[in-house]
N, C-alpha and C positions, 0 to 999 in steps of 0.2 A: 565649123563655119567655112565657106569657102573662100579661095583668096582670088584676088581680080587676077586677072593673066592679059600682061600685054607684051607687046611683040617688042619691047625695046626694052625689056625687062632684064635682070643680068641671069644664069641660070639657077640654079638651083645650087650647084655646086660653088660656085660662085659664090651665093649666098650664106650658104654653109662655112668658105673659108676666111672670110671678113667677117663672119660672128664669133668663131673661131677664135680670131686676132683680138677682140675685145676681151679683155681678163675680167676673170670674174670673182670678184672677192665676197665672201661672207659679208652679213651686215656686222658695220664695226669695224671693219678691218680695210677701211680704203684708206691708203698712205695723205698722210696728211699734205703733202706737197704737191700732191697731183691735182686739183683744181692750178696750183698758177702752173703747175710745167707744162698740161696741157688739157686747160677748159673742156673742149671739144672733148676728149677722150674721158674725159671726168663722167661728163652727161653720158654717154653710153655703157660707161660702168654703172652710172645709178637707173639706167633703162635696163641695160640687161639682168641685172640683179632683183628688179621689179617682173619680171617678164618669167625669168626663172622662178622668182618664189611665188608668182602666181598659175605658172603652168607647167607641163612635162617638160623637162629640158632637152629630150627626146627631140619633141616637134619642130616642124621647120618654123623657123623664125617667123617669116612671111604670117603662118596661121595663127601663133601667138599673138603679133602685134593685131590681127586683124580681130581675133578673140576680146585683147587688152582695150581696143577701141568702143567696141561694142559693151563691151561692161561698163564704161568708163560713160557711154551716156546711157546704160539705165541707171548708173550711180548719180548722173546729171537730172534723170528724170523725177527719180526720187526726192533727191533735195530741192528740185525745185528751181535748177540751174539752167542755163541757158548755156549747151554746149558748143555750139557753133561759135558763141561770142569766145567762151572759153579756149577754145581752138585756134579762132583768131588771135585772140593775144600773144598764144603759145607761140605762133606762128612769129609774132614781130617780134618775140624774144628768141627766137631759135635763129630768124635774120640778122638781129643785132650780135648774136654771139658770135655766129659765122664771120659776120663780119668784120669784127675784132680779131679774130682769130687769124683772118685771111690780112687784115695791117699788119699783126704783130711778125708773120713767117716772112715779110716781104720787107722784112726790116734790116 
């Protein structure tokens, strides 16, 4: 699948060394402390561990995610889902997390 390309994008290497930085734990084995020490970092441990057990871990990120979106609405289409709404909610939970996240450091 191909992935968007925009001019304000970070590069590729870039991208590679912030995925990099996310650890990636077998399922089962995420420390249990790690949702309070830190939420944010929690959710990308359970995105990348989704992303790798559904794709080469080979590939660049970017392709994966854009792969992982794509299945996720013919997974939508099938059930019957309406993924944009789904999206959207995602979206006000993923603002609300941030946002908690961004009180708690400024504490």
């Amino acid at each position: 699948m191909p992935t968007p390309s925009r001019s304000d994008s970070p590069s590729s290497d870039a991208i590679e060394a912030r995925w990099n930085e996310i650890p990636l734990h077998p399922l089962g084995t995420i420390p249990d402390d790690l949702p309070e020490e830190n939420p944010l970092l929690y959710r990308r441990v359970i995105a990348k561990r989704a992303i790798v057990a559904a794709y080469e871990e080979s590939e660049l990120p970017e392709a994966c995610i854009v792969d992982l979106l794509a299945d996720l609405r013919h997974l939508c289409d099938a059930l019957g889902l309406d993924f944009a709404q789904l999206d959207h909610a995602a979206f006000l939970g993923y603002a609300t997390e941030r946002a908690r996240a961004s009180a708690a450091s400024h504490r």
